[in-house]
C-alpha positions in Angstrom: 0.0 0.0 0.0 2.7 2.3 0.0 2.9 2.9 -3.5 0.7 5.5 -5.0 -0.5 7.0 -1.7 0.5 10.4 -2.8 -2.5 9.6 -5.8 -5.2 9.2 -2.6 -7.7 12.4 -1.9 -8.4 12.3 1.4 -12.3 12.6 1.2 -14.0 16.2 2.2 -17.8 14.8 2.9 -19.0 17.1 5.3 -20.6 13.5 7.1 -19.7 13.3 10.6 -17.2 10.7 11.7 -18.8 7.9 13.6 -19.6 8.6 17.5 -16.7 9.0 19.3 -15.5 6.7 21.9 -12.1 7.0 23.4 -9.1 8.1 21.2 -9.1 11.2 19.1 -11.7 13.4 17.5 -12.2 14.2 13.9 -9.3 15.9 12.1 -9.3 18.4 9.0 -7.0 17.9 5.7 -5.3 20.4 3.8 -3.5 19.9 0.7 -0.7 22.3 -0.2 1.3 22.9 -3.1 4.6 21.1 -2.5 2.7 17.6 -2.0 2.7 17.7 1.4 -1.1 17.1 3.7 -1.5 18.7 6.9 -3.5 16.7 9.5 -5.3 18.7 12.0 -7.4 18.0 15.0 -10.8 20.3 15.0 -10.4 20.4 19.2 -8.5 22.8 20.7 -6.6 21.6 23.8 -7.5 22.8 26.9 -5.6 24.6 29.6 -2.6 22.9 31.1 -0.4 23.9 34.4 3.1 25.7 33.9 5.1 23.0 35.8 3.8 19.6 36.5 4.8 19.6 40.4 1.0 22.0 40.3 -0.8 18.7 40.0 1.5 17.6 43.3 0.7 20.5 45.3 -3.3 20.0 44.0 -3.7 16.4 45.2 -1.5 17.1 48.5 -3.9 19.3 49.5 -7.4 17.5 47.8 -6.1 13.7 48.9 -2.9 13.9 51.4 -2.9 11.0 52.3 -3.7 8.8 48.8 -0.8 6.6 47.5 0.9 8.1 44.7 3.5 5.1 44.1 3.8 2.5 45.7 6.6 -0.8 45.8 7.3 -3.9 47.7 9.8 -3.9 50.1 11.6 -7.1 50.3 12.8 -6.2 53.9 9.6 -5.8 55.3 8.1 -9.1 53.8 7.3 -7.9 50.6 4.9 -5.4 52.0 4.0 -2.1 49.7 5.8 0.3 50.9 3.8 3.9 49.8 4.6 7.1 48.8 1.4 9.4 49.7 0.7 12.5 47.5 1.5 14.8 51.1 4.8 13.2 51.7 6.1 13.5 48.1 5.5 17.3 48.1 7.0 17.0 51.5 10.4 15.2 50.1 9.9 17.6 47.1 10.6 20.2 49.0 12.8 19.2 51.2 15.3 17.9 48.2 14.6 20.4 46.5 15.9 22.8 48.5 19.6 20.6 48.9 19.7 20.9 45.0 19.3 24.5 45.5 21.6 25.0 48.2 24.1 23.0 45.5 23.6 25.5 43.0 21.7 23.2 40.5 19.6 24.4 37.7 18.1 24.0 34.7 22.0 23.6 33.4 23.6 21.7 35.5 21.7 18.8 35.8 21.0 15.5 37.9 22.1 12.2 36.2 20.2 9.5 37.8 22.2 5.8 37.3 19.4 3.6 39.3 16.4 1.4 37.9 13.0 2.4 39.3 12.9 3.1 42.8 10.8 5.4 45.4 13.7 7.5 46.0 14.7 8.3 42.0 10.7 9.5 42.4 11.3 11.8 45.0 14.4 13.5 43.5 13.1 13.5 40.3 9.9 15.6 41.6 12.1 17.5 43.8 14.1 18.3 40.4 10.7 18.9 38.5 9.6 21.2 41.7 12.3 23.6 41.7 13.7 24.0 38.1 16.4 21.5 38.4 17.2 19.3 35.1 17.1 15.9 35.6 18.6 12.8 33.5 17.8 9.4 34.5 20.7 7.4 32.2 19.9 3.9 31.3 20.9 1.4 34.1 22.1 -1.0 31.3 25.0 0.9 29.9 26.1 1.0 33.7 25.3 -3.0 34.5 24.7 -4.7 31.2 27.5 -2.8 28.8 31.0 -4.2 29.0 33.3 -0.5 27.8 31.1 1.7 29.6 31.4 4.0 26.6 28.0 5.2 26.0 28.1 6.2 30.2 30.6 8.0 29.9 29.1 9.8 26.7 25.7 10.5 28.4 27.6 11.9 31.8 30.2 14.1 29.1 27.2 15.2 27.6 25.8 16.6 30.4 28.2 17.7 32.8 26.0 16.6 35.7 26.3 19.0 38.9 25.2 15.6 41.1 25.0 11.8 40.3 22.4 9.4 41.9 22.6 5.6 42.5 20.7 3.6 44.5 22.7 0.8 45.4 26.7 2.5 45.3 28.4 -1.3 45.5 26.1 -2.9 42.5 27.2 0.4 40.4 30.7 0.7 41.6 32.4 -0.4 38.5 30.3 1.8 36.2 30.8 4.9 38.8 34.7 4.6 39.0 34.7 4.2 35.0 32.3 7.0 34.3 31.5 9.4 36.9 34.1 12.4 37.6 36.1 12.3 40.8 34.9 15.7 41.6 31.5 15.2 41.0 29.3 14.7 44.0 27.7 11.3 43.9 24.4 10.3 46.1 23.3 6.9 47.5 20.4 4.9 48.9 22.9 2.3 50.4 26.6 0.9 49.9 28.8 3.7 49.1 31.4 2.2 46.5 34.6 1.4 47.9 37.0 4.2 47.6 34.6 7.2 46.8 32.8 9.7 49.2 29.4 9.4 48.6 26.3 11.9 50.2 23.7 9.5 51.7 19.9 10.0 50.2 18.8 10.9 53.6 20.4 13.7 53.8 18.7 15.2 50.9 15.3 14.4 52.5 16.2 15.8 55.4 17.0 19.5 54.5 14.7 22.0 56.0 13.3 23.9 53.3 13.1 27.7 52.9 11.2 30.4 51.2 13.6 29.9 48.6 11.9 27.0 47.3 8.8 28.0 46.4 10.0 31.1 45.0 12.3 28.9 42.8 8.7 27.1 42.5 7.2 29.9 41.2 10.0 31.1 39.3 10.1 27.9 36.8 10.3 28.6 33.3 8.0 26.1 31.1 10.0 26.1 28.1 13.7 25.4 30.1 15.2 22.1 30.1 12.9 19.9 32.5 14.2 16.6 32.4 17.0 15.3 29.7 16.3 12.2 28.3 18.6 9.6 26.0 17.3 8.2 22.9 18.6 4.4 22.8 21.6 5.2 20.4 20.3 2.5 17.6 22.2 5.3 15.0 25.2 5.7 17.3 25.7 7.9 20.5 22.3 8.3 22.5 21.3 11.8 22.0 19.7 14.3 25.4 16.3 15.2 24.0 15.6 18.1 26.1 12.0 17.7 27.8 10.4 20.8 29.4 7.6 21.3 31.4 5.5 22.8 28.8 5.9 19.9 27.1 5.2 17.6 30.2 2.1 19.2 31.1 0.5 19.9 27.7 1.0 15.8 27.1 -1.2 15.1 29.9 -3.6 17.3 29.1 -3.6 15.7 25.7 -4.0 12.0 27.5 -7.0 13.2 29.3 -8.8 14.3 26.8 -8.1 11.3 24.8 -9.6 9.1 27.9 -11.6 11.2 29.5 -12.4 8.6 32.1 -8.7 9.0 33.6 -10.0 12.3 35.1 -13.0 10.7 36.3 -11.7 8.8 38.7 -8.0 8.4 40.0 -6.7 5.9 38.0 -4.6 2.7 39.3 -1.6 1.5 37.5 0.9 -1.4 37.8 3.9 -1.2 35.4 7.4 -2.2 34.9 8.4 0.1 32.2 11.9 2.0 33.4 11.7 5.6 34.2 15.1 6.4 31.8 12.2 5.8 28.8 9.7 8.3 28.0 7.0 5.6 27.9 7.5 4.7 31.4 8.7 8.0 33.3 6.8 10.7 31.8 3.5 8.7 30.3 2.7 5.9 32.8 4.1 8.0 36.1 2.8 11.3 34.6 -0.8 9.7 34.2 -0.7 8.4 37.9 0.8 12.2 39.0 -1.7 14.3 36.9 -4.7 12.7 37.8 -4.6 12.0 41.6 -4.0 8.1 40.7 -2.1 5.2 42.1 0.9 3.6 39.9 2.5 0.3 41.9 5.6 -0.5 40.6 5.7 -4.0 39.0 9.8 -5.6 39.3 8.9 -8.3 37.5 9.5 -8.5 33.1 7.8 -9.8 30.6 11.1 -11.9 29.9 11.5 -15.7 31.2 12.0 -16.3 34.3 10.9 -12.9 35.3 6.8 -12.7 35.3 6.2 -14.6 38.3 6.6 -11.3 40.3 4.1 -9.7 37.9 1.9 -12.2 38.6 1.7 -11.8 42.1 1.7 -8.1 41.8 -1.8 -8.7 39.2 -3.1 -11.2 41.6 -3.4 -8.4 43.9 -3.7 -5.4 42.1 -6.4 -4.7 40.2 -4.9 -2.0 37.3 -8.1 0.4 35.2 -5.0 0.8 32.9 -2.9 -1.6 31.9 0.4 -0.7 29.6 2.6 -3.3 28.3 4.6 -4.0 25.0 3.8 -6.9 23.1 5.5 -9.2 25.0 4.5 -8.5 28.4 0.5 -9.0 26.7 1.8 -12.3 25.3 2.5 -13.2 29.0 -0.7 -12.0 30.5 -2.4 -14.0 27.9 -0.8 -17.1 28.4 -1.5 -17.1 32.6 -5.0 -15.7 32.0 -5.9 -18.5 29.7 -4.9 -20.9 32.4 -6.2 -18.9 36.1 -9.7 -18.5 36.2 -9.2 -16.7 39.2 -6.7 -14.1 38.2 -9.1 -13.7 34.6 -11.3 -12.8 36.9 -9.5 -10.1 39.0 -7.9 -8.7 35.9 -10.9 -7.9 34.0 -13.2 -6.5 36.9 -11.7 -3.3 36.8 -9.8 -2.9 33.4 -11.3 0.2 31.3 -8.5 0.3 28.3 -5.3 -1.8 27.6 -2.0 0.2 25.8 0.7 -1.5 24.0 3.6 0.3 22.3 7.2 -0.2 21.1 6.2 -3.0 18.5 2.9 -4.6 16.8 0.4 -6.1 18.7 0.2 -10.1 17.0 -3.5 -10.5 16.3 -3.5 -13.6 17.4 -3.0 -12.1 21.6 -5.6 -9.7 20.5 -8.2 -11.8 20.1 -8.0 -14.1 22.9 -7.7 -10.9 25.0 -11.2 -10.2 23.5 -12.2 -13.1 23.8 -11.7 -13.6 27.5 -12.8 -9.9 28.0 -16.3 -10.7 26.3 -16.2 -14.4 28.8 -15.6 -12.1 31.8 -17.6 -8.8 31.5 -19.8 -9.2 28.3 -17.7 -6.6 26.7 -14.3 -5.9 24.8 -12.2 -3.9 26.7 -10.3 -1.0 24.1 -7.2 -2.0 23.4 -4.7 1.4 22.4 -1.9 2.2 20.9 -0.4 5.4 18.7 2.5 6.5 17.7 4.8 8.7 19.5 8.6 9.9 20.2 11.1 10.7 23.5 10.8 13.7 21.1 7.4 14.1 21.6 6.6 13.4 25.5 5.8 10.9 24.1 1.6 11.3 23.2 1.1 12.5 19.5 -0.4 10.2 17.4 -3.1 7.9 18.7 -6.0 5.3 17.6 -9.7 5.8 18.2 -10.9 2.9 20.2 -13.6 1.8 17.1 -10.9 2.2 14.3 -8.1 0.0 16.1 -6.5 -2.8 14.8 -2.7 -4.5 14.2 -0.6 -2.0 12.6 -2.8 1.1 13.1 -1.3 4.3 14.4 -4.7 6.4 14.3 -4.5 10.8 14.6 -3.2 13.5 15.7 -4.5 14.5 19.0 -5.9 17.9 20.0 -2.6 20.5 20.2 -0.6 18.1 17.7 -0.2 19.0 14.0 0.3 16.4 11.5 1.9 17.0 8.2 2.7 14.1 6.4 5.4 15.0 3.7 6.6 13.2 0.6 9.8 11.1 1.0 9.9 8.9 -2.5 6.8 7.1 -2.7 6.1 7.4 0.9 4.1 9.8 3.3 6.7 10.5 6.5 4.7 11.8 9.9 6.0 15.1 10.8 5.0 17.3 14.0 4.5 19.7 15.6 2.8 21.3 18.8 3.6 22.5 22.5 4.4 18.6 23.2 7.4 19.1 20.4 11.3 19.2 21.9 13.2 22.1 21.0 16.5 20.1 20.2 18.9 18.1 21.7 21.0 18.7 24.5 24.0 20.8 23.5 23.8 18.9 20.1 22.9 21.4 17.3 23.6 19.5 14.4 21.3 17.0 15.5 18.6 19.1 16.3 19.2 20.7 12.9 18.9 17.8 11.4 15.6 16.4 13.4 13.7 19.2 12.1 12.5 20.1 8.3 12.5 24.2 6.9 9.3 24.8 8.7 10.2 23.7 12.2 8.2 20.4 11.7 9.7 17.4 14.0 10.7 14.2 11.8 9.5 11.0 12.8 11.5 9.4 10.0 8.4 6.4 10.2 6.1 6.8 7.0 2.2 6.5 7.7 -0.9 4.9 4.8 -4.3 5.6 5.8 -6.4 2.6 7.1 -8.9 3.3 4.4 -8.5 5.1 1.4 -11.8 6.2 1.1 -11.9 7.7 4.8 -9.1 9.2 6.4 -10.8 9.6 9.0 -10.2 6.2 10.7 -6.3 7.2 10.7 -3.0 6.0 9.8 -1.2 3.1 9.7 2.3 2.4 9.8 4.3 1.8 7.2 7.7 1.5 8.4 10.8 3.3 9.0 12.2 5.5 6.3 15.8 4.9 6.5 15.2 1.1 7.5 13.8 0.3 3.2 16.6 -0.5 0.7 16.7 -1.7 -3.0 17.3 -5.0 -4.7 20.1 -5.1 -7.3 16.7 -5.1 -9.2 15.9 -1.2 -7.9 13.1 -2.6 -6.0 12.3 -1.2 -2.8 11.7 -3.3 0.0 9.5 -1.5 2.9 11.2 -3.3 5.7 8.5 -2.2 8.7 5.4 -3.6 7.0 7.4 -6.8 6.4 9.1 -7.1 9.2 5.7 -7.1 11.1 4.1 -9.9 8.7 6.8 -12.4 9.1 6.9 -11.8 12.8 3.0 -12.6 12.9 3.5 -15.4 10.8 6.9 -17.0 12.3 5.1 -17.4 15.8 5.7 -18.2 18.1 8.9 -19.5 17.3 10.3 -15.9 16.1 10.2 -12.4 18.0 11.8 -10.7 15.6 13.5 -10.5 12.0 16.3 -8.7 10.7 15.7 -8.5 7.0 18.7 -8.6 4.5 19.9 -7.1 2.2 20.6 -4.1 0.4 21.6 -4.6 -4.0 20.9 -8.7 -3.1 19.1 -10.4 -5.5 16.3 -11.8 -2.9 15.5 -11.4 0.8 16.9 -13.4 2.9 15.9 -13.4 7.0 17.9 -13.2 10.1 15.5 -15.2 12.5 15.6 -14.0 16.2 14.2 -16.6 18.1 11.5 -17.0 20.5 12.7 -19.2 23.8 9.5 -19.9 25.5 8.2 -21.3 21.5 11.2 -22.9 20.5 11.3 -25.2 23.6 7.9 -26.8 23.0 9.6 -27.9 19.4 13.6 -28.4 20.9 14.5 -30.6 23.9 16.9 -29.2 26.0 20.6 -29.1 25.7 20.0 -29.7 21.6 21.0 -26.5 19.1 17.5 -24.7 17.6 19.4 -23.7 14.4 20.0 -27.4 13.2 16.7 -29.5 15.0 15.0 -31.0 12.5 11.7 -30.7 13.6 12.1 -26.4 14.0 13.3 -26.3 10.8 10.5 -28.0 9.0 8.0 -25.9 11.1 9.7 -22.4 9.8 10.2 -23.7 6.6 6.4 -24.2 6.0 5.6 -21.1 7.7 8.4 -19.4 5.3 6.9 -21.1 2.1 3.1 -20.4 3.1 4.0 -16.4 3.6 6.1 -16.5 0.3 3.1 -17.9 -1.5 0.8 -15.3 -0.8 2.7 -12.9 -2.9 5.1 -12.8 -6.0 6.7 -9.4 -5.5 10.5 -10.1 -4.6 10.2 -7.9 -2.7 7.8 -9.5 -0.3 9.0 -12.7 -0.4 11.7 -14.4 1.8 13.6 -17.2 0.3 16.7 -17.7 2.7 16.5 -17.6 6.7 18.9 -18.8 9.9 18.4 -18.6 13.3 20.4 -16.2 15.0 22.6 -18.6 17.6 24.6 -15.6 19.2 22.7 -12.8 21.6 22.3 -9.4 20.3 24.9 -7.3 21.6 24.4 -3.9 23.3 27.7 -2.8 23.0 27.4 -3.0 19.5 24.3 -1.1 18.9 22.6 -3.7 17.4 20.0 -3.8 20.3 18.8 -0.6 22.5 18.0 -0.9 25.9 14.2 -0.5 25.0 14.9 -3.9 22.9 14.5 -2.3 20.1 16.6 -3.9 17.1 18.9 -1.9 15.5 18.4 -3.4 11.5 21.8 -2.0 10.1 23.5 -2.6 13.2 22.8 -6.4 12.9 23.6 -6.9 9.2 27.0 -4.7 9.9 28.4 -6.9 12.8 26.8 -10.4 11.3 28.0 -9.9 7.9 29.5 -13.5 7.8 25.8 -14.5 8.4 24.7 -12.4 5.5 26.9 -14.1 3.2 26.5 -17.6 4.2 22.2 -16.7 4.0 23.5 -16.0 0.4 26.1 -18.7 -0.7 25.4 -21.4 -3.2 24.7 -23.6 -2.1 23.7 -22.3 1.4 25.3 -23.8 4.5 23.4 -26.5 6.3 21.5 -24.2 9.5 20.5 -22.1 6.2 16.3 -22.7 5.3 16.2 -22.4 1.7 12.5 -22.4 0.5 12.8 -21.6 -3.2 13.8 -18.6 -5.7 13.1 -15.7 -5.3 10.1 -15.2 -8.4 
């Protein structure tokens, strides 16, 4: 569908859009000379605050005593241990004025090192409260990395004034490698061996002065709020500069998306880390904005890792529930075989959010299926598309028009231009949600922007319907991810990518598709653990077992034979033996997959997937036509 799209009208019947549920409303087109559409939203968005700790200061004073995040604390039995709307303004306050009496502003920022944890919450409010910059840096490139290098690039970059960790021992090799001797570093617990460290208590224990609230009051909404790194999938992670303008004006756009989250406080339990837009300024700023609850869930959608998320939904009944793909392929899985926990899940569930990847159909409808079991009803299942660059809320579905692949509109206060790039339509933005740049990076802030000012996506969009544009967008992959065959074909790589995934399960979680002036496609195959080992005993290799090979090989052959476009069809694939790497960009810590990355540093693989004849762990399922 992506050819010819610039060919489509979208239509101008002056017929209203169906009744709206949750999602959008109804957008306006314009077409302008230079082949470009603007998208926007007939709603104007409504008044937001100045600096999001407003919302803090509201609740504190409406419910003082209501949980605004809560964890377990394994030394106290695994007992929640809760953070009340009254005490957070209270620590607020309290830190806030030891980051004042530090000198720390809006330019010389906090780096936070730690995963989720009640007291990052407090100093990042405390940042938030009094116009302090704060970057909470990936705990992977401090535990999982090997060379530290994209640490020390995020810490160069910003030239922190004060570094938090929570646990000092578990990041003492990451700190000594990465954080500047003279650099005042704050703990939780276990200083590192051989640095002063400031202990978090004495933070939360500063009396606080008039001076805070007229630093309060003095916040700018368009300075530097919080600094946040992209995953570094095209190199060096890059400081997108959030500000509270943008902060604010994104949950105003949320609630008037869902108008039910201001209804009543909302209740949340996610795992998504705070160093990711998804997590730390959509999921926490939800909870924050509208007087709600978000538990924080240390369990993964990963192996080995759901049990705690388990026991957290056995208890916990969420009226929101975020996940990626693969966290909803979990929940399905346990809810299929616990009546009980079915039951608790759905009582209270209004909508369901996934992001970072497609949603396989297959997980969406037993979900509605068990929904409609349950509570005689579907409960909406969300999703959009969005950007650290962008808060992240822009683009989002209305709850009648979703469906697999579908990225919906613009909400009210985003503008939507969708520009000609070849033979594709590439989302650009715009709005008070919008960054202004890039920490200290002009070139790439330059080059994130077109002549008029409009962000870059860089993902290309195809309406759902060509006769009503009206339903929204779908996705049609990442621009710079589509090459050509030697033939000059073009191979949309995102569209693909999502079909084969769909189609591989649930052996495969991901493909890596190669490759550029080839003659065919060929497939690096990332495998699936929890579906390979129904098919693979233990202790015997996936790439070579008989059995999986047949099973992808017929899958393969029955996706080829739905199409005869080379481009479309897969003819070589292997099972990637060796983990992604980090270090070498070919997966963020989002787990994300970096598609160049992997056909840079596995270029042996490349050329065996091409050899004739192909090695033996090569599938070979025909010619390409």
């Amino acid at each position: 569908m992506s050819s010819g799209v610039l060919a489509a009208t979208p239509p101008r019947s002056d017929a209203m859009p169906p009744a709206r549920r949750l999602g959008p409303g109804p957008v306006r087109f314009e077409h302008r000379a230079d082949g470009s559409i603007l998208v926007l939203p007939e709603g104007r968005l409504g008044a937001y605050p100045r600096r999001l700790t407003e919302r803090l200061e509201h609740w504190a004073a409406l419910a003082p005593d209501r949980t605004l995040l809560a964890r377990r604390d394994p030394a106290n039995g695994g007992a929640w241990r809760r953070l009340g709307y009254r005490k957070a303004l209270a620590a607020a306050r309290a830190i806030g004025q030891a980051l004042l009496d530090r000198g720390l502003s809006a330019e010389r920022p906090v780096a936070i090192l730690s995963p989720n944890c009640l007291e990052q919450a407090m100093l990042t409010l405390a940042c938030l409260h009094v116009g302090v910059s704060v970057a909470p840096v990936s705990p992977s490139y401090a535990l999982l990395a090997t060379d530290y290098a994209k640490l020390r690039h995020c810490l160069g970059t910003l030239t922190p004034g004060l570094v938090f960790c929570s646990d000092g021992a578990r990041f003492g090799r990451a700190i000594a490698a990465a954080v500047p001797a003279g650099t005042e570093l704050v703990v939780t617990a276990n200083p590192p061996e051989g640095r002063d460290a400031t202990p978090f208590a004495a933070l939360l224990s500063t009396l606080p002065t008039p001076a805070v609230d007229a630093a309060a009051h003095a916040v700018d909404p368009d300075a530097p709020a919080k600094i946040l790194f992209t995953s570094g999938s095209t190199g060096m992670p890059k400081g997108v500069v959030n500000t509270q303008r943008m902060l604010c004006s994104n949950q105003q756009m949320l609630v008037e998306a869902f108008p039910f989250m201001g209804e009543a406080p909302p209740t949340l339990l996610d795992w998504l880390p705070w160093h990711h837009t998804f997590g730390g300024n959509h999921n926490v700023g939800i909870a924050l904005y509208n007087g709600g609850t978000l538990y924080m869930d240390d369990g993964k959608p990963v192996p080995g890792g759901f049990e705690e998320s388990l026991r957290n939904l056995r208890e916990i009944a969420p009226t929101i529930y975020f996940n990626v793909p693969r966290g909803f392929e979990e929940v399905v899985h346990h809810l299929k075989r616990d009546a009980a926990l079915r039951r608790h899940f759905f009582a209270g569930v209004k909508m369901m959010f996934y992001s970072s990847a497609g949603l396989p159909q297959h997980i969406w409808d037993e979900l509605d299926a068990m929904a409609l079991a349950e509570v005689g009803a579907k409960v909406p299942m969300i999703t959009g598309l969005g950007a650290t660059e962008t808060a992240p809320f822009a683009i989002c579905v209305r709850e009648e028009f979703s469906e697999s692949g579908a990225v919906g509109l613009p909400v009210p206060g985003v503008d939507l231009k969708l520009a000609p790039v070849g033979d594709k339509l590439e989302a650009r933005v715009r709005g008070p949600s919008i960054t202004p740049g890039y920490w200290r990076n002009p070139k790439a802030t330059e080059a994130a922007f077109d002549e008029e000012g409009w962000y870059r996506f860089g993902d290309a969009l195809v309406p759902l319907d060509r006769d009503d544009w009206q339903k929204g967008f779908r996705f049609d992959g990442r621009i710079t991810e589509d090459f050509k065959l030697s033939t000059g074909t073009w191979v949309s790589v995102g569209p693909l990518r999502a079909k084969l995934v769909a189609g591989l399960a649930p052996y495969v979680k991901d493909v890596v598709l190669a490759a550029p002036d080839r003659d065919c496609l060929a497939a690096i195959l990332v495998p699936e653990p929890e579906g390979i080992a129904r098919l693979v005993p233990k202790g015997e290799s996936p790439a070579t077992h008989p059995g999986l090979r047949a099973a992808l090989a017929e899958k393969l052959a029955a996706l080829a034979a739905e199409t005869t476009a080379s481009s479309q069809r897969v003819v070589r694939a292997a099972l990637l033996t060796a983990p992604l790497s980090l270090d070498a960009g070919e997966i963020t810590d989002k787990g994300s997959i970096n598609q160049r990355a992997v056909l840079a540093s596995r270029s042996a693989l490349v050329e065996e997937l091409f050899a004739d004849p192909p090695p033996p762990h090569v599938i070979a399922i025909g010619a390409a036509a």
